[in-house]
PAMAR-986552 format. One record per residue (C-alpha): residue in one letter; y, x, z. Coordinates in pm, 1 decimal, padded with zeros to 6 digits. Each point is the difference from the previous one (the first is absolute). Layout:
% residues N
rodren_py_px_pz
a_Y_X_Z
...
This chain:
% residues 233
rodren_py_px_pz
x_11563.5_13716.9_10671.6
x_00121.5_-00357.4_-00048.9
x_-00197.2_-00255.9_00172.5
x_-00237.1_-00282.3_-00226.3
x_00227.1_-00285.8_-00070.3
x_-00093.3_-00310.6_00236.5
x_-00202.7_-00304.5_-00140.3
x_00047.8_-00196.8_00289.0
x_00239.8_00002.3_00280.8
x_00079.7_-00275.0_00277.8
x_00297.3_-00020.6_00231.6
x_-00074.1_-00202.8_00356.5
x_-00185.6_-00262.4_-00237.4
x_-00108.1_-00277.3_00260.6
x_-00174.9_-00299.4_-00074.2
x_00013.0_-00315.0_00216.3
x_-00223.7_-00260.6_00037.7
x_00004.1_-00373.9_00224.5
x_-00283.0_-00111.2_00108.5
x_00049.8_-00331.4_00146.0
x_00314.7_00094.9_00183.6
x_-00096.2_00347.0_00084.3
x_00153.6_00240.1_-00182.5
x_-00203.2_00305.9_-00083.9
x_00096.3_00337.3_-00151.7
x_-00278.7_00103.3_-00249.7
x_00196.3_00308.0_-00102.7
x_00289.8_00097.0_00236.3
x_00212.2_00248.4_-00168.2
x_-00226.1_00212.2_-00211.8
x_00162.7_00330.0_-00179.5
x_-00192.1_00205.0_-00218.4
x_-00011.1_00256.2_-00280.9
x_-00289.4_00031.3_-00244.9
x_-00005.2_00287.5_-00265.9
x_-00077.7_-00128.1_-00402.5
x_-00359.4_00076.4_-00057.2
x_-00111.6_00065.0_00347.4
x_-00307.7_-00189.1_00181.3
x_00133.9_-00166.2_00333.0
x_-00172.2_-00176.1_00225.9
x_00085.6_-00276.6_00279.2
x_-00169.8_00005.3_00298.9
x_-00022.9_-00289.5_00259.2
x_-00244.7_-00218.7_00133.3
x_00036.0_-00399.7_-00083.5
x_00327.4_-00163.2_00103.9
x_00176.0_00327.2_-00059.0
x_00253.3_-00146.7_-00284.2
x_-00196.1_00262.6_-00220.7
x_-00072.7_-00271.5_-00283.4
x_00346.6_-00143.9_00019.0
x_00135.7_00354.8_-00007.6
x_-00202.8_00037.2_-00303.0
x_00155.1_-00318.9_-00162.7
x_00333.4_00123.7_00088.3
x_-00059.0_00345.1_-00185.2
x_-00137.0_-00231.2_-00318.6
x_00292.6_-00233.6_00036.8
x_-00231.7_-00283.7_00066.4
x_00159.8_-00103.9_00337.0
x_00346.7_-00042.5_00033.4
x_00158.7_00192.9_00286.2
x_00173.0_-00179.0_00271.7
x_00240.8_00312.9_00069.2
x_-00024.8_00396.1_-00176.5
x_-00040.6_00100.6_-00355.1
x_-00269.0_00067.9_-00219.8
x_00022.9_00257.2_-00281.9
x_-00209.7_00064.1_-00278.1
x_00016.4_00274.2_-00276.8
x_00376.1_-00000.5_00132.3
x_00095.3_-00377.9_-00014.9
x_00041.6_-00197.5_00287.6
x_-00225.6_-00281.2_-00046.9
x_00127.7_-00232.5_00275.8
x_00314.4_-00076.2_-00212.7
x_-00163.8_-00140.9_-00282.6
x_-00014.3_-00339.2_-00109.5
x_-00398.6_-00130.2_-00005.1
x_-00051.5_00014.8_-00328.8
x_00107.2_00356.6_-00072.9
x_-00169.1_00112.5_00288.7
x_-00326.7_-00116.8_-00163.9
x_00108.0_00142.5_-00298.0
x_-00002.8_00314.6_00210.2
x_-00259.2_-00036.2_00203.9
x_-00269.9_-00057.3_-00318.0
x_00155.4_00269.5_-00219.8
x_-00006.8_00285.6_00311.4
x_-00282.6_-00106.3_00248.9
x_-00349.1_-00084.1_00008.0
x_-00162.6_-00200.1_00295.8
x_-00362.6_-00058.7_00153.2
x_-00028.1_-00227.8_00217.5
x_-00203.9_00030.3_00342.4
x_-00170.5_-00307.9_-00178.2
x_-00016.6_00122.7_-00333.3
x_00075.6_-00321.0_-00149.9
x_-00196.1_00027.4_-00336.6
x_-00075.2_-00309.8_-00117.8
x_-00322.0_-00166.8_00025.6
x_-00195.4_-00152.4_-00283.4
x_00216.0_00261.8_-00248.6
x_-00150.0_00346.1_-00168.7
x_00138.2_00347.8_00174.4
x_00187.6_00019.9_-00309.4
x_00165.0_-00289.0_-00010.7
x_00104.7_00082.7_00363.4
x_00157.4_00323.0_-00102.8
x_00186.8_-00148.1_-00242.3
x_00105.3_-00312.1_00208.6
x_00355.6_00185.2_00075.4
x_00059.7_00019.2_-00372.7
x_00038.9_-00403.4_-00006.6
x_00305.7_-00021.6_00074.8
x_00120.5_00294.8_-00262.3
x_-00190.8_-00233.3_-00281.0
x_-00360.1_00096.5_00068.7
x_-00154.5_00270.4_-00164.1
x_00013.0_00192.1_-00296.0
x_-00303.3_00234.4_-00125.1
x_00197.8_00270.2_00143.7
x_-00012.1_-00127.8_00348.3
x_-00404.5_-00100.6_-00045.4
x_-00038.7_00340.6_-00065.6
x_00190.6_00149.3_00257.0
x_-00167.2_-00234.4_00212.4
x_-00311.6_00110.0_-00081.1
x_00064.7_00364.8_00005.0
x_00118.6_-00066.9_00398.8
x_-00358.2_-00186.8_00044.9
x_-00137.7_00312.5_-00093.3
x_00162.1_00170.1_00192.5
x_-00087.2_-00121.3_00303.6
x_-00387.7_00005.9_-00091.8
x_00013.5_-00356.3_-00100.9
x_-00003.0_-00009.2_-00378.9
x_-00348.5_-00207.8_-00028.6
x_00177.3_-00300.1_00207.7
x_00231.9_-00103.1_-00183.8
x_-00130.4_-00310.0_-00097.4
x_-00129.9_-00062.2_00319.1
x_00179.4_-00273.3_00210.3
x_00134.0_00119.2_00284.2
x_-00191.9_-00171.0_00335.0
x_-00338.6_00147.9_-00145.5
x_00188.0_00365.1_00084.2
x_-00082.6_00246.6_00256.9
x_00271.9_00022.4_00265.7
x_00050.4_00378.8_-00117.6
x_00018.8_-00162.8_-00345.1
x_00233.2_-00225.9_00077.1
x_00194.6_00237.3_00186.7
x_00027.0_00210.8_-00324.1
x_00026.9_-00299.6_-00177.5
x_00321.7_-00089.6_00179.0
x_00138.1_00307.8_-00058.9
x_-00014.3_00023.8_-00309.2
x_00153.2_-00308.4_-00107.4
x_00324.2_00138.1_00277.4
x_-00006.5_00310.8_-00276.8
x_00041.7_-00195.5_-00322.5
x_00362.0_-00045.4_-00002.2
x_-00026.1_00366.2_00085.0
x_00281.9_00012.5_00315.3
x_00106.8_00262.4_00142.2
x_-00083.6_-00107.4_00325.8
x_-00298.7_-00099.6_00123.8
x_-00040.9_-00202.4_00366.0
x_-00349.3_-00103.7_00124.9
x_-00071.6_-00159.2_00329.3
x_-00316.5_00096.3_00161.9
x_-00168.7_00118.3_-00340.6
x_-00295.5_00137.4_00226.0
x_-00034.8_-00284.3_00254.6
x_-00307.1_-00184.9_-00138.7
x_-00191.7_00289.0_-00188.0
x_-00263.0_00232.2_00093.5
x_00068.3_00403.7_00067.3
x_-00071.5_00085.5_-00328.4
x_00194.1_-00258.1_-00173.6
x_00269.7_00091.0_00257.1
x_-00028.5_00365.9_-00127.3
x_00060.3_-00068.1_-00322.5
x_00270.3_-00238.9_00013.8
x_00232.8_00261.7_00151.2
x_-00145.7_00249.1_-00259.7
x_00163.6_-00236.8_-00269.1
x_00306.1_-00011.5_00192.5
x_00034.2_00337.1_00062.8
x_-00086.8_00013.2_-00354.5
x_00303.4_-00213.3_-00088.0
x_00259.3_00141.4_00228.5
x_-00056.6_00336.2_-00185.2
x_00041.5_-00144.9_-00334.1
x_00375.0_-00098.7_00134.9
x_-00048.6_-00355.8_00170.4
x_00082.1_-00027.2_00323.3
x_-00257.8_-00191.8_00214.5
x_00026.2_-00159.6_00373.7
x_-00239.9_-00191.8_00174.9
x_-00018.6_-00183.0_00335.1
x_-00298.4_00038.3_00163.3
x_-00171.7_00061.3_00392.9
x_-00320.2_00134.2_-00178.4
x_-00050.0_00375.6_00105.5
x_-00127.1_00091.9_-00292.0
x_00249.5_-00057.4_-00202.6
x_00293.0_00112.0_00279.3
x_-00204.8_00317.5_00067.4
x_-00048.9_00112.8_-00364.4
x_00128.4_00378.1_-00088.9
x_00117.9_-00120.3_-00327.5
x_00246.1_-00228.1_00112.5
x_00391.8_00120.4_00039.9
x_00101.6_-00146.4_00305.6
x_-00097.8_-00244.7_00225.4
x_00291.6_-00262.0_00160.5
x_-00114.1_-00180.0_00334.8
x_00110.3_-00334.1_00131.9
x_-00016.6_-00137.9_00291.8
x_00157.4_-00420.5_00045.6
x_00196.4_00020.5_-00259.8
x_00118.1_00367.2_00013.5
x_-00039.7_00377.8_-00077.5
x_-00192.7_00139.3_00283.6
x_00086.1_00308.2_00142.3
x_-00382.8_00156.5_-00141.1
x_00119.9_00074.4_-00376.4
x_00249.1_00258.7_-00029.0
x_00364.2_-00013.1_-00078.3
x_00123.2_-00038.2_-00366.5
């Protein structure tokens, strides 16, 4: 039996950073394998290069050294602007901060990444809408998006990374600010999502979310690197 095709794959992907005149390794020579529509998780605790690793996977972050390879193109070797050509057409991002924007409807937020295409069409509203739904938030719509719930937001968030509808879906600390049950049923949508084809990692050092039967595999780092706690690819 053949094995699933990869969605992502990095190759001693390091990241370098100076601050002041200290130079400090975020990543240091990361390799990994993830399986298309699997549900992996990385594991560290803060300062681990876990969120730069995920901006590496999304091809947010430029590597200093390694390769980064999604759906089977090397991402490093683009020029900027095809990269986010990539990057919006294949994966979706929340952010540890959500970034919705304040003083606009959930709505409008979802559709935000849609500006750049030429805003919406009544197409995209309604797809928009049906993802609000989806995620038990069809009634707020119109309502703006600092008078949310954090689980609402959290949803929120995630469905406006869904609109373009990627492939891939990256999320850094989805559970960090939310409540058990909201926790619960965050990874319920991703698991969710991951069996509808998507594949889905998040950074996290919540527990709840690393401990969870219904996620594939979880990857541990420790300053910058793969521990020696997750097992071999």
């Amino acid at each position: 039996m053949n094995p699933p095709p990869l969605a992502i794959e990095t190759r001693e992907v390091a990241k370098r950073y100076f601050d002041g005149s200290t130079r400090v390794w975020a990543v240091a020579g990361v390799s990994l394998q993830i399986p298309a529509a699997s549900f992996y998780v990385l594991l560290g605790p803060s300062g681990s290069g876990k969120t730069t690793l995920l901006g590496l996977l999304g091809g947010l972050v430029t590597p200093t050294r390694g390769d980064v390879i999604l759906l089977g193109r090397s991402v490093v070797h683009m020029r900027d602007h095809h990269r986010a050509r990539w990057r919006r057409r294949h994966v979706g991002f929340v952010f540890q901060d959500l970034a919705l924007i304040p003083r606009m409807s959930l709505l409008e937020n979802v559709l935000l990444p849609l500006a750049p295409l030429g805003g919406a069409t009544s197409e995209d509203v309604a797809r928009a809408e049906a993802l609000l739904d989806r995620f038990g938030l069809g009634a707020k719509g119109g309502v703006s998006s600092e008078r949310l719930s954090g689980g609402e937001r959290q949803r929120g968030a995630l469905a406006r990374a869904l609109i373009l509808e990627p492939e891939i879906l990256l999320l850094d600390e989805p559970t960090a600010h939310v409540d058990a049950d909201n926790a619960d049923r965050i990874v319920e949508h991703l698991g969710a999502l991951r069996d509808e084809g998507r594949t889905v990692v998040a950074s996290t050092h919540d527990p709840r979310l690393a401990d969870d039967p219904r996620i594939d595999r979880v990857l541990c780092l420790e300053h910058g690197q793969r521990s020696g706690s997750d097992e071999a690819e």
